[in-house]
Structures are given as C-alpha cells and as structure tokens.
C-alpha positions as a LaTeX table, in Angstrom:
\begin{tabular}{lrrr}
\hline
Residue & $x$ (\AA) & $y$ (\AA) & $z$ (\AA) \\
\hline
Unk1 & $-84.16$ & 51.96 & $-11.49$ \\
Unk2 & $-87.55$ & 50.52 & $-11.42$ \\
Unk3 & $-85.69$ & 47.09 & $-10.43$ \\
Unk4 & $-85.10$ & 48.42 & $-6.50$ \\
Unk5 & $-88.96$ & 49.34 & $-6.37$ \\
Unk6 & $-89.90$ & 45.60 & $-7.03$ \\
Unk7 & $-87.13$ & 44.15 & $-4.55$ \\
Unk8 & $-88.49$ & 46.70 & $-1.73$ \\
Unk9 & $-92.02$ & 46.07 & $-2.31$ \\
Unk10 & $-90.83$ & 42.34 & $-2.23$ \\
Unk11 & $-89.12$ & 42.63 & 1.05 \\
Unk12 & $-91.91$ & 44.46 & 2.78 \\
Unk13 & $-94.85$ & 41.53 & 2.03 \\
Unk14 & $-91.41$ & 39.34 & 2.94 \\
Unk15 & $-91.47$ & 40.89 & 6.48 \\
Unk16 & $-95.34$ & 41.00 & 6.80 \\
Unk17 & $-95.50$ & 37.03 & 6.21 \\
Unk18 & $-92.92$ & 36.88 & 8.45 \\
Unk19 & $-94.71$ & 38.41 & 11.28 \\
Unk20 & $-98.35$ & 36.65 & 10.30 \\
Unk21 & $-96.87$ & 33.46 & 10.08 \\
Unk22 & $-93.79$ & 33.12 & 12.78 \\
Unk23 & $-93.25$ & 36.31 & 15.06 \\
Unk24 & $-96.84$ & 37.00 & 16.09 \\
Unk25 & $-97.92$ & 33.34 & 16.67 \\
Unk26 & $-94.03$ & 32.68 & 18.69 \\
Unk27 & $-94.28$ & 36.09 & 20.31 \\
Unk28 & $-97.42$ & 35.39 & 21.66 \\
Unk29 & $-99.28$ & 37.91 & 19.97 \\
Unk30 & $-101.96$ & 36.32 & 17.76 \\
Unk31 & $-103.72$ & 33.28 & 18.69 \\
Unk32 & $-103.40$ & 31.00 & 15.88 \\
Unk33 & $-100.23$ & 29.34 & 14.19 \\
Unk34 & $-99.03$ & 28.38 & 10.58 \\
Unk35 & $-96.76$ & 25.72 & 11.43 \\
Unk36 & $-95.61$ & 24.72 & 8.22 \\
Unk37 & $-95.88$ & 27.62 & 6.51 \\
Unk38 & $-93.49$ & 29.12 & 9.13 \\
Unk39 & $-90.53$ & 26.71 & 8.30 \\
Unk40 & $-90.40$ & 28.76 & 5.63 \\
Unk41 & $-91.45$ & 32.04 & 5.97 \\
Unk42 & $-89.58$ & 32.68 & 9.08 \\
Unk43 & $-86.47$ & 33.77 & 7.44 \\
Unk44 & $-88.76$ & 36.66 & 5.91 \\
Unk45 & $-87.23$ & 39.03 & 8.59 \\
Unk46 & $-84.32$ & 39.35 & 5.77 \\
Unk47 & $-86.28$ & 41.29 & 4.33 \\
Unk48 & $-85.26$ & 44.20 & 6.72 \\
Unk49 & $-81.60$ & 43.33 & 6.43 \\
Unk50 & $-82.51$ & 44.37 & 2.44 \\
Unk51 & $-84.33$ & 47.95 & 3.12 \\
Unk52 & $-80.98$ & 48.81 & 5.03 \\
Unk53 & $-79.51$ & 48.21 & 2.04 \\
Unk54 & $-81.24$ & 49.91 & $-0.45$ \\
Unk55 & $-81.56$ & 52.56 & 2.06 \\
Unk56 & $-77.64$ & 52.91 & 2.27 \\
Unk57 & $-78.22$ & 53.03 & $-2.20$ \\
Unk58 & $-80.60$ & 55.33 & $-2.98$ \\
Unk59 & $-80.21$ & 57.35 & 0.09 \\
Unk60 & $-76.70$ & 58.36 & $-1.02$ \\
Unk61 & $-77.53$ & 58.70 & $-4.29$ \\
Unk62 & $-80.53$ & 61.11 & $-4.04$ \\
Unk63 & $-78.20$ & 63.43 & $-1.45$ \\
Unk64 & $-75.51$ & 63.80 & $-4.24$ \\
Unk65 & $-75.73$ & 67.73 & $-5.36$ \\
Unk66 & $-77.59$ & 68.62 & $-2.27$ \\
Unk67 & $-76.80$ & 71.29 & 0.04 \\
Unk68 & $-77.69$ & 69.81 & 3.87 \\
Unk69 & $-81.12$ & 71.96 & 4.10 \\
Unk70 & $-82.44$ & 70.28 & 1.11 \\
Unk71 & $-81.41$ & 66.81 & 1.86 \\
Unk72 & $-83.17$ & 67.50 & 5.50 \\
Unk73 & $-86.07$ & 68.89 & 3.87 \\
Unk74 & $-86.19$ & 65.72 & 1.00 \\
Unk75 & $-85.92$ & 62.87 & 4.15 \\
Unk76 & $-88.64$ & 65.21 & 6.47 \\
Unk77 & $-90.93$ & 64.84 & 3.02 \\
Unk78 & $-90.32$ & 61.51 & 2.19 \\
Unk79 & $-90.73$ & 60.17 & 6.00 \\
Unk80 & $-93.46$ & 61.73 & 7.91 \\
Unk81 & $-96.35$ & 62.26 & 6.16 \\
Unk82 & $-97.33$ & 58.39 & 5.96 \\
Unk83 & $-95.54$ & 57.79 & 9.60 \\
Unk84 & $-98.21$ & 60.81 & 10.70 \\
Unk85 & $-101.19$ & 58.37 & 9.67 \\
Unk86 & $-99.64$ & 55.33 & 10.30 \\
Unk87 & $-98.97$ & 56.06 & 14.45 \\
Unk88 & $-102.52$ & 57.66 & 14.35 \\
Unk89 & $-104.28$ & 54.59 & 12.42 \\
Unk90 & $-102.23$ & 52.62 & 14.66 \\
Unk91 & $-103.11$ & 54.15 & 18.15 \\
Unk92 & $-106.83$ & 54.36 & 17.23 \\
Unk93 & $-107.16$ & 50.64 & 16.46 \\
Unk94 & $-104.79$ & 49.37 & 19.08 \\
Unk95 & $-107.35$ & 51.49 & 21.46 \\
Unk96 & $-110.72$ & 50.63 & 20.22 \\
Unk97 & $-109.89$ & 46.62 & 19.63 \\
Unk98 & $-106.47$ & 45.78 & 21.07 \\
Unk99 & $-108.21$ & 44.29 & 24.47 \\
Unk100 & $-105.69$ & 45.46 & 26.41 \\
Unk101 & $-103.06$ & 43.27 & 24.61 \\
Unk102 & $-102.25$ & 46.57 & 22.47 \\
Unk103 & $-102.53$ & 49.41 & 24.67 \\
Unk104 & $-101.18$ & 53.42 & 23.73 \\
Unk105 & $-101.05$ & 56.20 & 25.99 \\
Unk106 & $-100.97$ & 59.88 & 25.18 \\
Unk107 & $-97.57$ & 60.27 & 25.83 \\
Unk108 & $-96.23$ & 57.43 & 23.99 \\
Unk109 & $-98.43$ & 58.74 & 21.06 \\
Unk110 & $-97.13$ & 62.36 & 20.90 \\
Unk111 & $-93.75$ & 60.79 & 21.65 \\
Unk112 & $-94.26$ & 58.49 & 18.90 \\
Unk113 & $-95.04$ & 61.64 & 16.34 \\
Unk114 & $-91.51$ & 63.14 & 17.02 \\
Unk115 & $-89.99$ & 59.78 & 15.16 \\
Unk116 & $-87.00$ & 60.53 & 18.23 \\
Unk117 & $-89.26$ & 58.22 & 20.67 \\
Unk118 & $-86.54$ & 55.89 & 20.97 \\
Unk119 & $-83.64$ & 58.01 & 22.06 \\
Unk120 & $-86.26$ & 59.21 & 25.21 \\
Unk121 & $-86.78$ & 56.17 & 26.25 \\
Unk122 & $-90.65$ & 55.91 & 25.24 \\
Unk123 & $-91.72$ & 52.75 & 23.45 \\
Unk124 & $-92.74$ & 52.29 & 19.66 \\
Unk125 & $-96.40$ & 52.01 & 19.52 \\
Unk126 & $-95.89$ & 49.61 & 16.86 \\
Unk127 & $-92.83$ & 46.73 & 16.86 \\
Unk128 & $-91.95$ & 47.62 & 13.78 \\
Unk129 & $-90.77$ & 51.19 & 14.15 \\
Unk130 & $-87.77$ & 49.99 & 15.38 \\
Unk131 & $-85.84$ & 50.12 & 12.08 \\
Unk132 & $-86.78$ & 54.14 & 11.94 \\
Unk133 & $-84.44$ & 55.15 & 14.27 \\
Unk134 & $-82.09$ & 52.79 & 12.62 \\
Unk135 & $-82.38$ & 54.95 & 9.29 \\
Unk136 & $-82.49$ & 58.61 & 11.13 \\
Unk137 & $-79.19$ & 57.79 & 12.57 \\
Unk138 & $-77.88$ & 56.61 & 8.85 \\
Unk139 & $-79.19$ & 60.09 & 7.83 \\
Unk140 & $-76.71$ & 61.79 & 10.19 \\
Unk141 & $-73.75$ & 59.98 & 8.74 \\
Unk142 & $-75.41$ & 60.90 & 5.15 \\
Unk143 & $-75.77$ & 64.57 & 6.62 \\
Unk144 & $-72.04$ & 64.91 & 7.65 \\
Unk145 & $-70.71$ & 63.98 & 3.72 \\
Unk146 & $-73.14$ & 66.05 & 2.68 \\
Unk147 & $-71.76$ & 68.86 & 4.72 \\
Unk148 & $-68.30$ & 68.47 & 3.78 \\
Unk149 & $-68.77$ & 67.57 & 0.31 \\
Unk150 & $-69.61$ & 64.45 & $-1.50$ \\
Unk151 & $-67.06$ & 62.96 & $-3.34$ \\
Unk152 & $-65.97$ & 59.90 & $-4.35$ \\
Unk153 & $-62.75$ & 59.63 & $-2.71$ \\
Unk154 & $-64.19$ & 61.48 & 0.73 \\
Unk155 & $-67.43$ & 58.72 & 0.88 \\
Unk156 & $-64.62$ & 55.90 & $-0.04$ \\
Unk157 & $-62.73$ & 57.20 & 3.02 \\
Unk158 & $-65.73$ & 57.40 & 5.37 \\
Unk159 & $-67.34$ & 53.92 & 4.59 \\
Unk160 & $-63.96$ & 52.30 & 5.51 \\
Unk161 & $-63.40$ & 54.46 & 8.74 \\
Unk162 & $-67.43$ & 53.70 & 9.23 \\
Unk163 & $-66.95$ & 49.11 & 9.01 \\
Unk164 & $-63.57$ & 50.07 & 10.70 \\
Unk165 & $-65.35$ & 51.51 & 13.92 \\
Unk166 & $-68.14$ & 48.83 & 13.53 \\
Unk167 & $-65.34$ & 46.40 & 13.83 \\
Unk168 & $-63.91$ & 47.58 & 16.90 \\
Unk169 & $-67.20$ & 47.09 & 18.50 \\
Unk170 & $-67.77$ & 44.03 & 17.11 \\
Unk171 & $-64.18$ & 42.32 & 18.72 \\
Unk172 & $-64.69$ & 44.49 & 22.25 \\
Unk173 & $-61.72$ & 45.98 & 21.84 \\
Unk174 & $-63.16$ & 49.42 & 23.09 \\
Unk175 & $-63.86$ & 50.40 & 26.41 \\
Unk176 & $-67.82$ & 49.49 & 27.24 \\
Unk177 & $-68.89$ & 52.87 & 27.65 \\
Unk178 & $-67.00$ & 53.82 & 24.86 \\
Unk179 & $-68.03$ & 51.41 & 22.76 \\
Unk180 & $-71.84$ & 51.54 & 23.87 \\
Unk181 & $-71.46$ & 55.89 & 22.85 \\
Unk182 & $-69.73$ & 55.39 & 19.63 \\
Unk183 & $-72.49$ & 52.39 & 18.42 \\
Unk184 & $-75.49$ & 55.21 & 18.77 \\
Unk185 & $-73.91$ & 56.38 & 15.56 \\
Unk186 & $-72.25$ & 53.75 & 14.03 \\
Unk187 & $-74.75$ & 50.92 & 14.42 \\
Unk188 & $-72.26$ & 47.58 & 14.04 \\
Unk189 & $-75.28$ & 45.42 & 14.20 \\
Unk190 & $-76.44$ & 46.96 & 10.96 \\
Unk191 & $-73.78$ & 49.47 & 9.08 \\
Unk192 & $-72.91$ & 46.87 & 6.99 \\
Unk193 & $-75.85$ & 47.09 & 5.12 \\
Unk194 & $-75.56$ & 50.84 & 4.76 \\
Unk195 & $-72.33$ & 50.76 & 4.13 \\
Unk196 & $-72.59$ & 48.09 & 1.09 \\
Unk197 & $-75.67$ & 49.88 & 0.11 \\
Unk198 & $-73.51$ & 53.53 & $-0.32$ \\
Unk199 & $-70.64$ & 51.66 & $-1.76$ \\
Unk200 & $-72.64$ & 50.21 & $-4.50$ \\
Unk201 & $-73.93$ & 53.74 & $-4.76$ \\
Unk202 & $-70.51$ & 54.84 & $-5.87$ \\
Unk203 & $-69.93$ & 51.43 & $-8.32$ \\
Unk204 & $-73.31$ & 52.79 & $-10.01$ \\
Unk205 & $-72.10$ & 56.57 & $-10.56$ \\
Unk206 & $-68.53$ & 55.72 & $-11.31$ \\
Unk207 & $-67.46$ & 52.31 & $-12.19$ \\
Unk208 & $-65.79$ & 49.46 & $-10.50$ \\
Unk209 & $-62.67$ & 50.38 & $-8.89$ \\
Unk210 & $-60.36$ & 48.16 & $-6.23$ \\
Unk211 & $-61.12$ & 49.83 & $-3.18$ \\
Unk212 & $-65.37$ & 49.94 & $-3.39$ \\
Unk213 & $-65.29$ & 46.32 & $-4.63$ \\
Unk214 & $-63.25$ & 45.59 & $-1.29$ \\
Unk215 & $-65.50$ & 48.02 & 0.61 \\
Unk216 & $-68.68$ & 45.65 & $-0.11$ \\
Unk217 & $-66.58$ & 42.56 & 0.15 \\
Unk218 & $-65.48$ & 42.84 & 3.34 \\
Unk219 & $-69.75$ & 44.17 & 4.22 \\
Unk220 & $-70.82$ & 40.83 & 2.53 \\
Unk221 & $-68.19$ & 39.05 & 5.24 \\
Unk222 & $-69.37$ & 41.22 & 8.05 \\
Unk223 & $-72.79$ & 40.89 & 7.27 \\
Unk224 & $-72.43$ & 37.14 & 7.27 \\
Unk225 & $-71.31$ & 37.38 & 10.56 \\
Unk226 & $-73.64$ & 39.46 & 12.30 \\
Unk227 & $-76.51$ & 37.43 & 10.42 \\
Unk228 & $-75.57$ & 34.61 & 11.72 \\
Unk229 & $-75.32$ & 35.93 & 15.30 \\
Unk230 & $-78.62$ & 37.79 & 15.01 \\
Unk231 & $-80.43$ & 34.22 & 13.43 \\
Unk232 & $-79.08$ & 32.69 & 17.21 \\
Unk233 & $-80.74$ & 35.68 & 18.79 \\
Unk234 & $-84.10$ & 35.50 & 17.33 \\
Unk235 & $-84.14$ & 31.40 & 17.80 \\
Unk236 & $-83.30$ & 32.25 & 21.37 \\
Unk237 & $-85.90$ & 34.57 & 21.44 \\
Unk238 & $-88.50$ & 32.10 & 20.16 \\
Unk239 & $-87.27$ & 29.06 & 20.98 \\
Unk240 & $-87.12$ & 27.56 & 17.11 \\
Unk241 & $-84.15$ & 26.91 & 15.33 \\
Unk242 & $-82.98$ & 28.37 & 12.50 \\
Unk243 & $-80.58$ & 27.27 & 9.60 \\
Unk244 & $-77.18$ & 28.89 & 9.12 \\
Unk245 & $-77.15$ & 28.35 & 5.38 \\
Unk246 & $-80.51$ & 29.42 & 4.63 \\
Unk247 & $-79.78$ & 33.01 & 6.21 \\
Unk248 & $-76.21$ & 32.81 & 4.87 \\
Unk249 & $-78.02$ & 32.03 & 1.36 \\
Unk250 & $-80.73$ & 35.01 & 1.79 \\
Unk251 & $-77.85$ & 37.17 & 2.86 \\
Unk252 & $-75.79$ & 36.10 & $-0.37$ \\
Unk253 & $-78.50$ & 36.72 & $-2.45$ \\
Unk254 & $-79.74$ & 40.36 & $-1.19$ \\
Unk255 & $-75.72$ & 41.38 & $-1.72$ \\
Unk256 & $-76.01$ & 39.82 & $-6.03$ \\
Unk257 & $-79.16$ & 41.34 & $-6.42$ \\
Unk258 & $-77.77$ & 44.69 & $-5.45$ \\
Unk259 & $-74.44$ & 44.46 & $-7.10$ \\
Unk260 & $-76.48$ & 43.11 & $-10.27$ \\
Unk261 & $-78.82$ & 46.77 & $-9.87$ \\
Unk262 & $-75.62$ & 48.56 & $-9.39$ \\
Unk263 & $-74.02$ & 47.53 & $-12.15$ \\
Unk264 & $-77.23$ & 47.94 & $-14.66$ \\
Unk265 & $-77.10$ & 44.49 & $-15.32$ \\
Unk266 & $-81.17$ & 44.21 & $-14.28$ \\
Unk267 & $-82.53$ & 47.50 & $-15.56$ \\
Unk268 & $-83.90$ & 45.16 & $-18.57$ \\
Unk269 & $-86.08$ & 43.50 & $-16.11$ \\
Unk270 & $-87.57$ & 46.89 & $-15.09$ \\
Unk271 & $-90.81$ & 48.00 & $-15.75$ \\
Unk272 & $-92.58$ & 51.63 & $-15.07$ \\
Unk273 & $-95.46$ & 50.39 & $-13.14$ \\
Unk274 & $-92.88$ & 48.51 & $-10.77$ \\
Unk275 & $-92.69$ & 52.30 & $-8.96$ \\
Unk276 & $-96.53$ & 52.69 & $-7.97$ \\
Unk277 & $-96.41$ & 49.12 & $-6.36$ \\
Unk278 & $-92.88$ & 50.27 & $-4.63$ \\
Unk279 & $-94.86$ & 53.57 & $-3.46$ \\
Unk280 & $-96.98$ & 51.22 & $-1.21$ \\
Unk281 & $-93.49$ & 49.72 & 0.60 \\
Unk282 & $-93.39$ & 52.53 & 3.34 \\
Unk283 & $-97.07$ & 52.46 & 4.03 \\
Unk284 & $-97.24$ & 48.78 & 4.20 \\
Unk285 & $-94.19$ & 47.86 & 6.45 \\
Unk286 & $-95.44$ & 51.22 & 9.18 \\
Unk287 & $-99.08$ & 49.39 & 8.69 \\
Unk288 & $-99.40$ & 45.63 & 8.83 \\
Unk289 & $-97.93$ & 44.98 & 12.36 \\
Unk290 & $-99.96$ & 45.69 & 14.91 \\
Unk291 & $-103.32$ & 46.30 & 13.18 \\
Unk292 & $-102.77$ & 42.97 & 11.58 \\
Unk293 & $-102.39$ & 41.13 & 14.59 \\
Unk294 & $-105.71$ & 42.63 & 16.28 \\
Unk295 & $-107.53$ & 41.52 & 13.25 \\
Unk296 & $-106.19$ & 38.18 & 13.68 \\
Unk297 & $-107.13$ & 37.87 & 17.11 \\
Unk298 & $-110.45$ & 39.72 & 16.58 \\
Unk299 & $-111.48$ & 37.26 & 13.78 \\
Unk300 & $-109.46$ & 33.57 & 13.80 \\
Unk301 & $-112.40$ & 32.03 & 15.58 \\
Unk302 & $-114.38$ & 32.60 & 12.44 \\
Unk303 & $-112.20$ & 32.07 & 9.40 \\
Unk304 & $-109.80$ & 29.38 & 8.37 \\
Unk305 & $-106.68$ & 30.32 & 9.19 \\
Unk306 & $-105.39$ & 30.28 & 6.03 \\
Unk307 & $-108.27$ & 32.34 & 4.00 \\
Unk308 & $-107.55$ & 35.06 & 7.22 \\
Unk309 & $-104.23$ & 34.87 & 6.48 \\
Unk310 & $-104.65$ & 35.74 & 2.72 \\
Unk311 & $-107.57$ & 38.30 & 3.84 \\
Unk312 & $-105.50$ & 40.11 & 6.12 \\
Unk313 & $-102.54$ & 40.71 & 4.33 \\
Unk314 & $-105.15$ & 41.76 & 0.60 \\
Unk315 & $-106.79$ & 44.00 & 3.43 \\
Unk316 & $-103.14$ & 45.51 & 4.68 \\
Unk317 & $-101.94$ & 46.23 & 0.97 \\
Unk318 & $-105.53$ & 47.95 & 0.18 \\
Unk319 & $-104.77$ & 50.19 & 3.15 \\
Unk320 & $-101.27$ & 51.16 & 2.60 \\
Unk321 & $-102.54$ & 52.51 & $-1.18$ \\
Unk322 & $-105.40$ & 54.19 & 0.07 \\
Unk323 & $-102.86$ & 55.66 & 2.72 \\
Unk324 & $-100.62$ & 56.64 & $-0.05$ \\
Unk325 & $-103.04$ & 57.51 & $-2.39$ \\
Unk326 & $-105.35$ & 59.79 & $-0.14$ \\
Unk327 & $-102.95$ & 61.20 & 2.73 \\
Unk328 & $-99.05$ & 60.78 & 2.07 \\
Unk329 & $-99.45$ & 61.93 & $-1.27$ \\
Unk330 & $-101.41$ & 65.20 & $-0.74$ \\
Unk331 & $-100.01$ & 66.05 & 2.72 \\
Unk332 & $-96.21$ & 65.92 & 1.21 \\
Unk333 & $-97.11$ & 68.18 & $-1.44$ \\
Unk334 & $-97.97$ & 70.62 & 1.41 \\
Unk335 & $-95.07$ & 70.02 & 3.31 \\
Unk336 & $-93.25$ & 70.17 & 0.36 \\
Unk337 & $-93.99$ & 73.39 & $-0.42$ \\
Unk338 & $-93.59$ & 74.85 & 2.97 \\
Unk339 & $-90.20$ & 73.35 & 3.64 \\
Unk340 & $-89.17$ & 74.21 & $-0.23$ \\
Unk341 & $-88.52$ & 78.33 & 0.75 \\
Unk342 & $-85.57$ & 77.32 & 2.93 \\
Unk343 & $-84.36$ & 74.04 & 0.96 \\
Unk344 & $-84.26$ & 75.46 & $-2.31$ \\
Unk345 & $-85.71$ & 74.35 & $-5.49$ \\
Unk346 & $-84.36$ & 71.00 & $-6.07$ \\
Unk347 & $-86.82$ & 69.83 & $-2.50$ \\
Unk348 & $-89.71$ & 70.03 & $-4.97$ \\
Unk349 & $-88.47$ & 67.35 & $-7.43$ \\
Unk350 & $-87.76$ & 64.73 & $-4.07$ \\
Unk351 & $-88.79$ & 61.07 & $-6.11$ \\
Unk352 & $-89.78$ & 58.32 & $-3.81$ \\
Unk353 & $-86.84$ & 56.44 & $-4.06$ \\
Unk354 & $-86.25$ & 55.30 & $-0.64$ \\
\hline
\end{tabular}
C-alpha cells in the first residue's frame, strides 16, 4: 500500500514547515518569521492528526496473526533504533550550540532513552516526542486484542466501547479523578484517530459492513469536534487565529484519503519507490525540531530567510536518510535478531509500515 508511505512522508515535511514557519517563530524559539508563508502553513500541525491515523491502520493490520511477544518485539524494532540516535543527535547538538535556549541534562537524557519519560514526569528533550507516548499507549489497547484474539467482531466491539469512553470524558460526565485515570488509556483528545484508523483496518480486510462505516462516521464527527477545540487551543497559545473551515477541511480530507486507501480505490496511484521516501518519515519527524531551530538561530543573520528555510529543511531530509540508511537500518537487524528467539519467526519479516 505504497499510497500510505507517500501521505506519511507528506505529513511529516507538513509538520516540519509547520514548526519552521509558525510554531518556532510564535513560540519564541527561532529568531526570524515567515509571515506570509505562515497563513498558510500553520495548519501543517494536521499533519500529526494524520500519523494517528495511519498509526491506528497499519498498526492493527500488521498485529493481525501475531501472538503478543511478537507484536512487542515488531513495535520495540520498528521504534527504537532511530529514537536511540535521534535523542543522542539531539542532546549533543542542543549541548554544543543550543546557547542555553536548548539545554539537556543527564537525567532527562537517560530518561529520554526509556521512551516512558513522560509517565515520570521528566521532559522530552525534543517538543516533538510528545506524540510517542501518544502511540505506546495505542499499543496497549492493540496489545489487549491481541491477547484475547483478533477478530472482527471482538475489534468492532472494542472500538465502540473505546469512542464510547472517549465520550464520557469528553461531556464530564465522569468523576475528575476518574475521568483524568481512565484518559491515560483512552486518550479522548486523540482516539478518534486511532479508532478510525483500526476501523478502516477492518473495511480493508473484510468489506464494508453497517457497523465499521458508523464506527468511522461517528470518529469523523468526533474528530471534528476535538479539532476544532484543539485549533482554539493552539491560537490561544500563540495568539493568531485560526480558521474553523480550513481545519474542518484538512480534517475532512485526511478521513477521504484514508477511506479511499482502505477501500483500494488509490493503490493505482502507488508506486514502489513511494516506500524508501516513507522510510525517512520516522527519522525526519524525531529529527527536524530542535536541531532545526538551533540552526536557524545559529545562521539567520547570514542567509535570507527564505534560502535558510529551504536549506534547513534539504539539510533535515539528508539527515533522516543517512540516519536510516547508516544506523536504524543496521542496528534493527541486530535487535531483530536478538528479540526474534522469544518472538518467533514471523519478528524477522516486521515491514516498515508504521
């Protein structure tokens, strides 16, 4: 489905624009400002609202016939050799040229390797990193259909009881402290995502049917919802407005481009060397942040903004291949192979999917 590798390596440069252009100027953390180019590419932050939900697709879909040690072993492979280099490339920069602006500290950095940072209370050492705890957590509700079977009719029943709960956050109708323990797993700010994403899963491997074309129905109207809210929350945050109908449109088109993948109506469009430019996604969104905005600030004095902007973001692709190329690739092969003894045979054929 070489279709999702060009839509994921399209939201990625989506959400680096997004943070050249808009969040690192408004957040204060580079020095220099696109101002019209930012009218625009501001609503590139989307583009995370679309990993979720190719996350919730292909996740789902490459744990079907999996016992739970190999679909640990497969997400361990395809998730920590790059994050390994990325923290480390990361820290070193944000120590040698972040001026204080950037700063790391042992702890955070060790912390930081774990990938369960967040859940102790220790800071990201990049802003982005945020949306990995996001997806562990998604892997536990993968991990418990996984453990009692995946079938159509059982992940049918949990996606419903899954927007249900998110619901019940959603109106306040829980308890606070109830509410605030129950969200850890169930995420209401994003499930709907995950939740379209695994139901469209289930359209691809078995067909429309009533009940998954309601699932991702009522996802699209959810997601609608919390977009909207979460578009007032990042104005707020930055003090710039932003349109209801564009992110209602961005949202509307993420959800046909999905159900058009699902339903094979795209795999035309494919092409084979779509997958080696979707191989870069993961190193690319882990990389660009941070080390992007020191080279900004190290450099806009002596560039036009614009050719920096362009250099920067050639630069940040050319490191997330050679990242792929020289250490993700070779060091999940190893850990491949060690993990493959306990998670069976099928570990060693783990695509890159996701």
């Amino acid at each position: 489905m070489h279709e999702l590798d060009a839509l994921r390596i399209a939201a990625a440069v989506a959400v680096m624009i997004y943070h050249y252009t808009f969040s690192g100027p408004a957040g204060g953390l580079t020095s220099l400002s696109f101002p019209g180019l930012s009218q625009v590419t501001r609503y590139g932050y989307l583009g995370v609202d679309a990993f979720f939900m190719i996350s919730g697709f292909v996740v789902l879909l490459s744990a079907w016939n999996r016992t739970p040690s190999q679909f640990l072993a497969s997400r361990a492979v395809r998730l920590y050799p790059a994050y390994w280099a990325a923290v480390t490339l990361t820290a070193v920069v944000c120590l040698a040229l972040g001026t204080g602006r950037f700063s790391v500290s042992g702890t955070q950095y060790l912390a930081n390797l774990t990938m369960f940072n967040a859940p102790l209370g220790v800071a990201n050492i990049d802003v982005v990193y945020w949306t990995l705890w996001a997806e562990l957590r998604f892997y536990l509700v993968v991990l418990a259909l996984v453990l009692i079977g995946l079938t159509r009719r059982r992940v049918t029943a949990a996606l419903w009881a899954w927007l249900g709960a998110a619901v019940l956050i959603e109106t306040g109708l829980l308890p606070t402290t109830a509410s605030r323990v129950l969200d850890v797993l169930v995420q209401a700010q994003w499930a709907h995502y995950f939740i379209a994403g695994m139901a469209l899963c289930l359209l691809h491997k078995y067909g429309p049917n009533r009940s998954v074309l309601a699932l991702v129905l009522a996802a699209f109207g959810n997601a609608l919802y919390q977009g909207l809210a979460f578009a007032r929350m990042v104005g707020a945050r930055y003090s710039e407005a932003f349109s209801p109908a564009v992110v209602a449109a961005v949202i509307t088109v993420i959800f046909l481009v999905m159900v058009s993948i699902a339903l094979g109506w795209t795999h035309r469009l494919g092409r084979p060397w779509f997958a080696k430019i979707g191989a870069l996604t993961y190193p690319l969104y882990l990389l660009h942040a941070y080390i992007g905005f020191i080279l900004f600030n190290q450099l806009h004095t002596k560039v036009d903004p614009y050719i920096l902007l362009a250099a920067v973001s050639i630069t940040m692709i050319a490191s997330a291949y050679a990242l792929h190329r020289w250490i993700e690739e070779p060091v999940a092969r190893v850990l491949r192979r060690l993990l493959q003894s306990r998670a069976g045979p099928r570990t060693a054929a783990t695509g890159r999917s996701t």
